[in-house]
C-alpha positions in Angstrom: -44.2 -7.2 -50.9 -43.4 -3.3 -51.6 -44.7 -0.9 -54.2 -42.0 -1.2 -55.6 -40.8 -4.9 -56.1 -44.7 -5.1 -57.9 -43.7 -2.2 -60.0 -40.1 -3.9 -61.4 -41.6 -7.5 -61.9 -41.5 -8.9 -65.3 -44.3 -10.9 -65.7 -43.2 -12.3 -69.3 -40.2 -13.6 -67.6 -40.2 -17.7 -67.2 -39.0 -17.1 -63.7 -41.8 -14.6 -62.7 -44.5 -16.4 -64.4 -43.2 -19.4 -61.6 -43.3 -17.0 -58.8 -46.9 -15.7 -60.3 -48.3 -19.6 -60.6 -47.2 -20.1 -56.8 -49.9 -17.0 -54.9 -53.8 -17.1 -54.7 -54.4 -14.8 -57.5 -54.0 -11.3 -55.7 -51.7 -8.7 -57.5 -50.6 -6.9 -53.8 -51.1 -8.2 -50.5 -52.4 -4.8 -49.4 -56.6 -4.3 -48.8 -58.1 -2.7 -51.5 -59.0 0.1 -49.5 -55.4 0.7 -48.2 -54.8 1.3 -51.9 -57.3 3.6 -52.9 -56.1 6.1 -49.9 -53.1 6.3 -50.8 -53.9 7.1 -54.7 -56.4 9.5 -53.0 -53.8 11.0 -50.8 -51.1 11.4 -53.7 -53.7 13.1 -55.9 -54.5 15.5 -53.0 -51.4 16.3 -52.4 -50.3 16.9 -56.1 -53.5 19.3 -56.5 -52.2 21.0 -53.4 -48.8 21.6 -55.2 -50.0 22.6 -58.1 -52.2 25.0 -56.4 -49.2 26.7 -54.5 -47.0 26.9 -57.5 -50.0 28.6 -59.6 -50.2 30.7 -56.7 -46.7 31.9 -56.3 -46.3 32.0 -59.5 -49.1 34.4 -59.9 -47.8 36.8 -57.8 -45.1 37.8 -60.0 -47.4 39.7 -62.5 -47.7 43.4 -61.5 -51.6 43.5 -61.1 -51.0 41.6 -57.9 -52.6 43.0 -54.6 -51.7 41.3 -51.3 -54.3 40.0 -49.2 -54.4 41.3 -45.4 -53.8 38.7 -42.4 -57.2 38.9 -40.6 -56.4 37.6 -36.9 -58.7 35.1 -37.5 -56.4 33.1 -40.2 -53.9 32.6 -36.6 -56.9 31.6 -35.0 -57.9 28.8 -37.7 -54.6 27.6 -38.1 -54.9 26.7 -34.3 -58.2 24.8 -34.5 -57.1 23.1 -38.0 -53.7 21.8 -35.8 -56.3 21.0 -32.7 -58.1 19.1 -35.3 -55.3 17.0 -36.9 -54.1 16.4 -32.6 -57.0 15.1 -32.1 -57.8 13.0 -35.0 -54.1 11.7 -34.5 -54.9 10.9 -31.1 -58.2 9.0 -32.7 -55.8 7.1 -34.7 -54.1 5.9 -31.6 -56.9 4.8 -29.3 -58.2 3.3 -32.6 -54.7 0.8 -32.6 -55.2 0.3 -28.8 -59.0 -0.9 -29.5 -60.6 1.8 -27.2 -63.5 2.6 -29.4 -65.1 4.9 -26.7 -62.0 7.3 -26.7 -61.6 6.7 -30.4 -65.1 8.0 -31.3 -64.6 10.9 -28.9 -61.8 11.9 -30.5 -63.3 11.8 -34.2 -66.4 13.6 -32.7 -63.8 16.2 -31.6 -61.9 16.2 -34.6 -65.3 16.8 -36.5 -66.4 19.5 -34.6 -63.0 21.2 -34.8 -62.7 20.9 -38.4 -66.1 22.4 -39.0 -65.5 25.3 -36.7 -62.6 25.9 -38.9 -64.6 25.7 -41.8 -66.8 28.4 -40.5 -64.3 30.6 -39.5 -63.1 30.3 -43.2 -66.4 31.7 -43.7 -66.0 34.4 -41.5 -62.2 35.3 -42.9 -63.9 35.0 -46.5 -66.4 37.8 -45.7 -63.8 40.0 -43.9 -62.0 39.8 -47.3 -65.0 40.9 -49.3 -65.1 43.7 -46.7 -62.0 45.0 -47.3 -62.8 45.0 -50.9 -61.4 41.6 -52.5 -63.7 39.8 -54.5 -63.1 36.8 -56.7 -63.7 38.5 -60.0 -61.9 41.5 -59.2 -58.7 40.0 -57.7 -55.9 38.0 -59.3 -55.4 37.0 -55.5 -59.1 35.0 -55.5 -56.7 31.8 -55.6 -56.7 32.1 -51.8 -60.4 32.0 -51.9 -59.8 28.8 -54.0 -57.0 27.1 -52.2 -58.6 27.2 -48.8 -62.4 26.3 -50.0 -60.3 23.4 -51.4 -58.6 22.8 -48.4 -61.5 22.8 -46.3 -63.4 20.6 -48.6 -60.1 17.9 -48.4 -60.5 18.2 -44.8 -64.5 18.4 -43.9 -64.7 15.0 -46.4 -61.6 13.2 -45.0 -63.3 13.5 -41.5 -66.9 12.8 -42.2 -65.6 9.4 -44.2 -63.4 8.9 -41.3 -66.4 9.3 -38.9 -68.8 7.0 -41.1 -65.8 4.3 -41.6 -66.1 4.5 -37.5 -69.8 3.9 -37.1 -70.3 7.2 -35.5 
């Protein structure tokens, strides 16, 4: 049963109240679990909007200063997209039951995703070099977005890895 059918029953309808009498008491036949990532997910990602509108919206005001592209940000955007490969490839060995490769993967995906979170640290403190601080600088919000983003992501793999036994 979809989402959606739950969403449109009636439950003060004779006919549904039938339909109701008939299953073992469960409102969805999805795990418990199931559920709560995908509320999780669809709050994540609505924070994540919100974050980007508040940011381009931001840069419309003329006190504005844009941030330099340290060559590092290309460099993190390739581990973070290593990461998510491998952590997709997890997922994988994970439906083929090969809990060796599976672990290996997540251990990878770990290790990537923290390597990204310290080169986040080292892109942070090349910003504050250059003379962009959070209270000085309407463009702090990328200081905000990205400790966000690597919080999401550091989190999401640990509870991935502990889920796993690892």
């Amino acid at each position: 049963m979809s989402i959606f059918s739950l969403l449109s029953q009636k439950p003060w309808m004779p006919d549904q109240a039938a339909i109701d009498n008939t299953h073992i008491g469960r409102s969805s036949s999805h795990p418990l679990p199931r559920i709560a990532l995908y509320v999780l997910m669809a709050v994540i990602g609505v924070l994540f909007s919100l974050f980007s509108v508040a940011y381009i919206g931001r840069m419309a005001y003329g006190d504005w200063r844009i941030l330099p592209e340290p060559t590092l940000l290309w460099f993190n955007t390739g581990v973070i997209m290593l990461s998510s490969f491998a952590f997709a490839r997890a997922t994988v060995n994970a439906k083929e039951n090969d809990l060796k490769r599976t672990r290996e993967y997540l251990l990878l995906a770990g290790v990537l995703t923290l390597g990204f979170i310290t080169g986040q640290l080292f892109v942070w403190r090349e910003l504050v070099s250059f003379g962009y601080f959070v209270s000085t600088n309407p463009s702090y919000a990328f200081f905000l977005f990205t400790n966000s983003f690597a919080y999401t992501s550091f989190t999401g793999r640990l509870n991935c890895m502990v889920c796993c036994n690892l």
